[in-house]
C-alpha positions in Angstrom: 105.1 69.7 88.3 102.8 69.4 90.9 104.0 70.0 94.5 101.9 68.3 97.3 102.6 70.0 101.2 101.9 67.9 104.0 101.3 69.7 107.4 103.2 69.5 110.4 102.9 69.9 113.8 106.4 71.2 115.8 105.9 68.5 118.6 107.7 65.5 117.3 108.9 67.0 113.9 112.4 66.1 114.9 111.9 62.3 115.4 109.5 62.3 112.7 111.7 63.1 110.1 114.8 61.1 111.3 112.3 58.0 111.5 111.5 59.4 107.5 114.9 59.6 106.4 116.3 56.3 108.2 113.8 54.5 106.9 113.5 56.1 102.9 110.0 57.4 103.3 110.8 61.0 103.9 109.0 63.6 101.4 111.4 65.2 98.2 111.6 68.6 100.1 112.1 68.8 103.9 111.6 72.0 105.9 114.1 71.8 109.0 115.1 73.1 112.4 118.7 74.4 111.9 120.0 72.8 115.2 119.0 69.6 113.5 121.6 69.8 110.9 124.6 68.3 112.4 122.4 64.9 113.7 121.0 64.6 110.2 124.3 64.7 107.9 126.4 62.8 110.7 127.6 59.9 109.1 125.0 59.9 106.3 124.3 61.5 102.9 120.5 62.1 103.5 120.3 65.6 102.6 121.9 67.0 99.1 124.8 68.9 98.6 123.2 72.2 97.3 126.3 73.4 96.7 126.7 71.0 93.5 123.4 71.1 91.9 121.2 73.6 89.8 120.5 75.4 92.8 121.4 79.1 92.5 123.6 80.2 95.8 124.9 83.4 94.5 122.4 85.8 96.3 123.2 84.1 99.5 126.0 85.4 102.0 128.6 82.9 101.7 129.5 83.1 105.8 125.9 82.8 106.9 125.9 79.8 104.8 129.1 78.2 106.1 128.1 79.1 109.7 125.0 77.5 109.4 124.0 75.3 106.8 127.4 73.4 105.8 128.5 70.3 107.5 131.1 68.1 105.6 131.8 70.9 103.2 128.1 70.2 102.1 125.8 72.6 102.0 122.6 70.2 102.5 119.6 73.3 103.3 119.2 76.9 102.6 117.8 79.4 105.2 114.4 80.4 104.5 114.4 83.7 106.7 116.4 85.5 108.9 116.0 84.9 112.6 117.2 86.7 115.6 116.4 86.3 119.1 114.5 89.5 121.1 112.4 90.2 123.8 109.2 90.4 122.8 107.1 93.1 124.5 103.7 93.5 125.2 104.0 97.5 125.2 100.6 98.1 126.0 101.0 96.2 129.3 104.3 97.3 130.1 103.1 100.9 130.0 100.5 100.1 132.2 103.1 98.7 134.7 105.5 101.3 134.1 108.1 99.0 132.5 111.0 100.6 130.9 112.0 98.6 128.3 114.0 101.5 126.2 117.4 101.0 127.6 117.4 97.4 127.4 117.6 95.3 130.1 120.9 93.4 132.2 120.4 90.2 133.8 120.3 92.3 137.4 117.7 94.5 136.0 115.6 91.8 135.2 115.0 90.2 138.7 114.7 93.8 139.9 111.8 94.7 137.4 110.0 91.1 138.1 110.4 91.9 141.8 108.9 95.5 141.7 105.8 94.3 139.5 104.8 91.8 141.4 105.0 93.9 144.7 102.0 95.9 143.1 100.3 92.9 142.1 101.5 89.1 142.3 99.2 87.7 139.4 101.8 89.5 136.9 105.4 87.8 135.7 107.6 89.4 134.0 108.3 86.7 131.2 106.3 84.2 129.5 108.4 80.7 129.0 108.8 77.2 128.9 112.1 75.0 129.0 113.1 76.3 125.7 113.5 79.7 127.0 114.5 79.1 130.0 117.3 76.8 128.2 118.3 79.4 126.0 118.5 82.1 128.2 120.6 80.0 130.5 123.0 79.2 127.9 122.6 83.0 127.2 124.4 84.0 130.2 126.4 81.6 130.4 128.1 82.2 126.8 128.3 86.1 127.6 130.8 85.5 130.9 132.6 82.7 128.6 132.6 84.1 125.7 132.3 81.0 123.6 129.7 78.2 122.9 128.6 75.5 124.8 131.0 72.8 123.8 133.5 73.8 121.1 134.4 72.3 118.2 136.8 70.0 119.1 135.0 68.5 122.2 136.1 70.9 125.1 133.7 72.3 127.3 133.5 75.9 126.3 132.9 77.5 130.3 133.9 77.2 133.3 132.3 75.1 136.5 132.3 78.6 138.4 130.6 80.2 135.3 127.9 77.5 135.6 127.4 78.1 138.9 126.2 81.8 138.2 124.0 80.7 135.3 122.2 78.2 137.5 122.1 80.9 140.6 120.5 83.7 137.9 117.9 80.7 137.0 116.8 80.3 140.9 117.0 84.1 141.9 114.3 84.8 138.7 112.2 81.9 139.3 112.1 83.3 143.3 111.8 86.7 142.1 108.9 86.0 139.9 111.0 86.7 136.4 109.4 83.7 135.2 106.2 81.9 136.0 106.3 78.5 137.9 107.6 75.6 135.9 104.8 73.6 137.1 102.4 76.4 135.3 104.4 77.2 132.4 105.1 73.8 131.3 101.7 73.0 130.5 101.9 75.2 127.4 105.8 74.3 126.3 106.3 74.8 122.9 102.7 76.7 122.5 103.6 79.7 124.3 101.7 82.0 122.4 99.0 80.1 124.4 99.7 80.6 127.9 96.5 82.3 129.6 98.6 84.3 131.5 99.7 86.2 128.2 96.2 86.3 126.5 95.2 87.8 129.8 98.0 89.9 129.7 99.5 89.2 133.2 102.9 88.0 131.1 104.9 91.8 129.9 107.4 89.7 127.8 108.9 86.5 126.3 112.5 85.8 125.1 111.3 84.2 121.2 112.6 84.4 118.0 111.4 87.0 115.4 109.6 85.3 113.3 107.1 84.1 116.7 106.5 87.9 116.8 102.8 87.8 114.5 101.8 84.8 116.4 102.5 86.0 120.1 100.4 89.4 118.8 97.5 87.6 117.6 97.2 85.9 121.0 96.7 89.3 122.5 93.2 91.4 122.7 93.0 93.4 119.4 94.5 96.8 119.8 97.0 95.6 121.9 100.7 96.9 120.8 103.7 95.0 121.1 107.2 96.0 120.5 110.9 94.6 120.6 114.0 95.1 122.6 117.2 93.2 122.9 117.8 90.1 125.2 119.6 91.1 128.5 123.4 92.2 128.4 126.1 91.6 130.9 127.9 94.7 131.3 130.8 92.7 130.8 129.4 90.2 127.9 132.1 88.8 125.7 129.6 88.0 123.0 126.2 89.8 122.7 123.1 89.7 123.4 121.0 87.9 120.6 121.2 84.9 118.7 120.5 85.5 114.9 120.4 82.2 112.8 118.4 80.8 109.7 114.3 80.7 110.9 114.3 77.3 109.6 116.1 75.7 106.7 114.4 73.9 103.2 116.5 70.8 102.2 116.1 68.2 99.2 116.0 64.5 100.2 119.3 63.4 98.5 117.3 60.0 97.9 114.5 61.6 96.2 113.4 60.2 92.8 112.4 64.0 91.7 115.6 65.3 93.7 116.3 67.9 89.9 112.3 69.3 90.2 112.9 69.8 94.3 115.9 71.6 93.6 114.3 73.7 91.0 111.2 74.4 93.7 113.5 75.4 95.9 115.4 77.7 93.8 112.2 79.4 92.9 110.4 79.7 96.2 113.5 81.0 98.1 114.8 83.4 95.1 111.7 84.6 93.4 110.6 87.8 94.4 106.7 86.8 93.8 107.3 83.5 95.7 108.8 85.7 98.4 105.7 88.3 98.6 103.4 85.3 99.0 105.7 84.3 101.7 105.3 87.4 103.5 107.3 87.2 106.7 105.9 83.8 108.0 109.6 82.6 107.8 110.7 85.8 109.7 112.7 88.4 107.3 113.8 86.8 103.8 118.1 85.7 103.6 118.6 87.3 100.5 118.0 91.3 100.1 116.4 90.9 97.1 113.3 89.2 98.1 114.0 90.9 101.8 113.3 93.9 99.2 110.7 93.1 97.4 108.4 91.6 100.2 109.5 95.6 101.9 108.1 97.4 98.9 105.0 95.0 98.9 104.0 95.7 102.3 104.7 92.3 103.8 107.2 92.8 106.5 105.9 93.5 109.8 107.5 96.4 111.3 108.4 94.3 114.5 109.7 91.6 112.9 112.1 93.7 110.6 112.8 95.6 113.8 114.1 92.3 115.9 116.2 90.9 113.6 117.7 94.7 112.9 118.3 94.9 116.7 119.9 90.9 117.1 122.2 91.6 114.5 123.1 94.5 115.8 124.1 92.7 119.1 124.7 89.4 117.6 126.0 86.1 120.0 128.8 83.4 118.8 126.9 81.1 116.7 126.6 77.6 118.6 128.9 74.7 117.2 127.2 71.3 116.0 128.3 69.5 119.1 126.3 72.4 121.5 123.3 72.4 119.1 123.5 68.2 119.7 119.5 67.1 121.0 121.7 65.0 123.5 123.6 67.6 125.6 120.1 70.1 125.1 118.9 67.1 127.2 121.1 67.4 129.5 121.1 71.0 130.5 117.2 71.0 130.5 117.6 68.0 132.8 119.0 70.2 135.1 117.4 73.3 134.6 114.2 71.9 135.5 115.9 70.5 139.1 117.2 73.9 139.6 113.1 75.3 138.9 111.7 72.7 141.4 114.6 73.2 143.7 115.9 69.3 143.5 119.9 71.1 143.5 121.3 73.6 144.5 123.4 75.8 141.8 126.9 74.0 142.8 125.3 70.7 142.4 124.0 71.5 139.2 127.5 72.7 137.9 129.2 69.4 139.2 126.8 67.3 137.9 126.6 69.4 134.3 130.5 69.2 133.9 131.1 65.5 134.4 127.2 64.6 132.3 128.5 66.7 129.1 132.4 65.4 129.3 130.9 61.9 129.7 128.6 63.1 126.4 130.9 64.8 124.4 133.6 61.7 124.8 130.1 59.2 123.6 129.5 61.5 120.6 133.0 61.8 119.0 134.0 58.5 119.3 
């Protein structure tokens, strides 16, 4: 059997493979964003159910898998890593500034670091971002005062106007206070973070990524430079916690594939097989199952930061998001938004009001 990769940029990916799969051109094994999932399988058998096939599941926990990877009662991918959301420190520069990271940080604490650093010196912000973060760390706040996701599973909006209100206002105090560069800047390198000139130059002490981005935001740094890991902020009053931990991305087998048995057996070995999973390293953040988590340990191929944020986000770990919140559509909407909040186009209120009647107008659309 031979097995032919075909490379990948991130920009696009999404629309790339729908346009693949609507159109019966997609490749026999499909690497995946988890968010994607619930798009993919709705209404369509594109993706096979793992669950009845060759495929070996029993090193797998079976609730990670029905939290993330089963739609329908079909399991149609398998996580190939462990992910967990952390701050990602530049520890060499946060020395330097006297950033106190130990402790963790609130959402208060936060704005008060950005506003004391920049005092000193106004070419330093305290986070590196783009939408995405921005996006996520919104939604961040927003689940810890509601305690649930976005939009539930049967349609209802899972917060409050009011508890919109304060996730917008925390957006507009840190972009004033200097928590995060200017969108206008930052934008520039969406998606390519790692990138940024700011954080090459180190005049960035952190950014909110997942852990397997931990290798890459290093090597963008001067050699010598040390980075390190502490949780996302904490309400003192959070009804969920602090990190999100979900599958780094997700392998599936195109359920139209004309070698759908030898993708299934591919995937059984890379994701199982203890050598596979040393040649993997940690590239795919820290391996699902524990053997291969294990073996890639006893190898020497976990990085001590990676293994130490997704330790720390399961140790503080968030509701998962529901399909509907994890829908491209209302992430659309919120970043919509978001970005009139960063260029001041509405005030927090407005947002709220306009976020509330966009997502029940887009939740009604999607069910029916």
């Amino acid at each position: 059997m031979t097995i032919e990769p075909e490379y990948g940029g991130f920009d696009g990916y999404n629309q790339k493979i729908k346009t693949q799969l609507a159109g019966s051109t997609a490749p026999d094994i499909i690497q995946l964003d988890q968010p994607w999932l619930a798009e993919l399988t709705k209404g369509q058998e594109v993706l096979s159910d793992l669950s009845k096939s060759s495929m070996d599941l029993s090193g797998f926990n079976a609730q990670y898998l029905k939290d993330f990877v089963t739609y329908n009662n079909k399991i149609v991918g398998l996580p190939m890593g462990t992910n967990g959301r952390t701050l990602i420190i530049n520890k060499s520069l946060a020395g330097k500034l006297g950033v106190d990271y130990s402790k963790g940080f609130s959402w208060d604490s936060l704005i008060a670091e950005a506003k004391r650093i920049r005092s000193t010196d106004s070419k330093y912000y305290l986070m590196n971002s783009d939408m995405g973060v921005v996006q996520l760390m919104w939604t961040s706040y927003v689940r810890q005062l509601s305690g649930s996701s976005l939009v539930k599973e049967d349609g209802a909006l899972g917060f409050t106007k009011e508890q919109a209100v304060e996730g917008f206002t925390w957006i507009k105090q840190a972009y004033e206070a200097g928590v995060f560069q200017p969108m206008g800047e930052s934008q520039l390198f969406s998606s390519k973070t790692d990138q940024n000139p700011k954080w090459i130059n180190q005049e960035l002490v952190a950014i909110e990524g997942w852990s397997s981005e931990i290798t890459k935001f290093q090597a963008a740094l001067p050699k010598g430079t040390e980075i390190d890991v502490t949780l996302p902020p904490l309400s003192p009053n959070a009804k969920t916690g602090a990190a999100l931990v979900r599958p780094s991305m997700v392998v599936s087998v195109n359920n139209k594939s004309e070698n759908k048995e030898e993708a299934i057996k591919f995937v059984n070995w890379l994701l199982t097989n203890k050598d596979a999973a040393v040649t993997l390293g940690d590239v795919r953040a820290v391996p699902a199952l524990e053997t291969t988590r294990q073996a890639i340990v006893d190898a020497g191929k976990l990085d001590k930061n990676v293994a130490k944020a997704v330790d720390l986000a399961t140790s503080s770990q968030a509701i998962p998001d529901t399909a509907l919140s994890q829908n491209s559509q209302i992430s659309e909407i919120t970043n919509d938004l978001l970005q009139k909040i960063a260029f001041v186009k509405l005030t927090p209120e407005q947002a709220a009001d306009e976020l509330v009647k966009r997502l029940t107008d887009k939740v009604k659309e999607l069910k029916g």
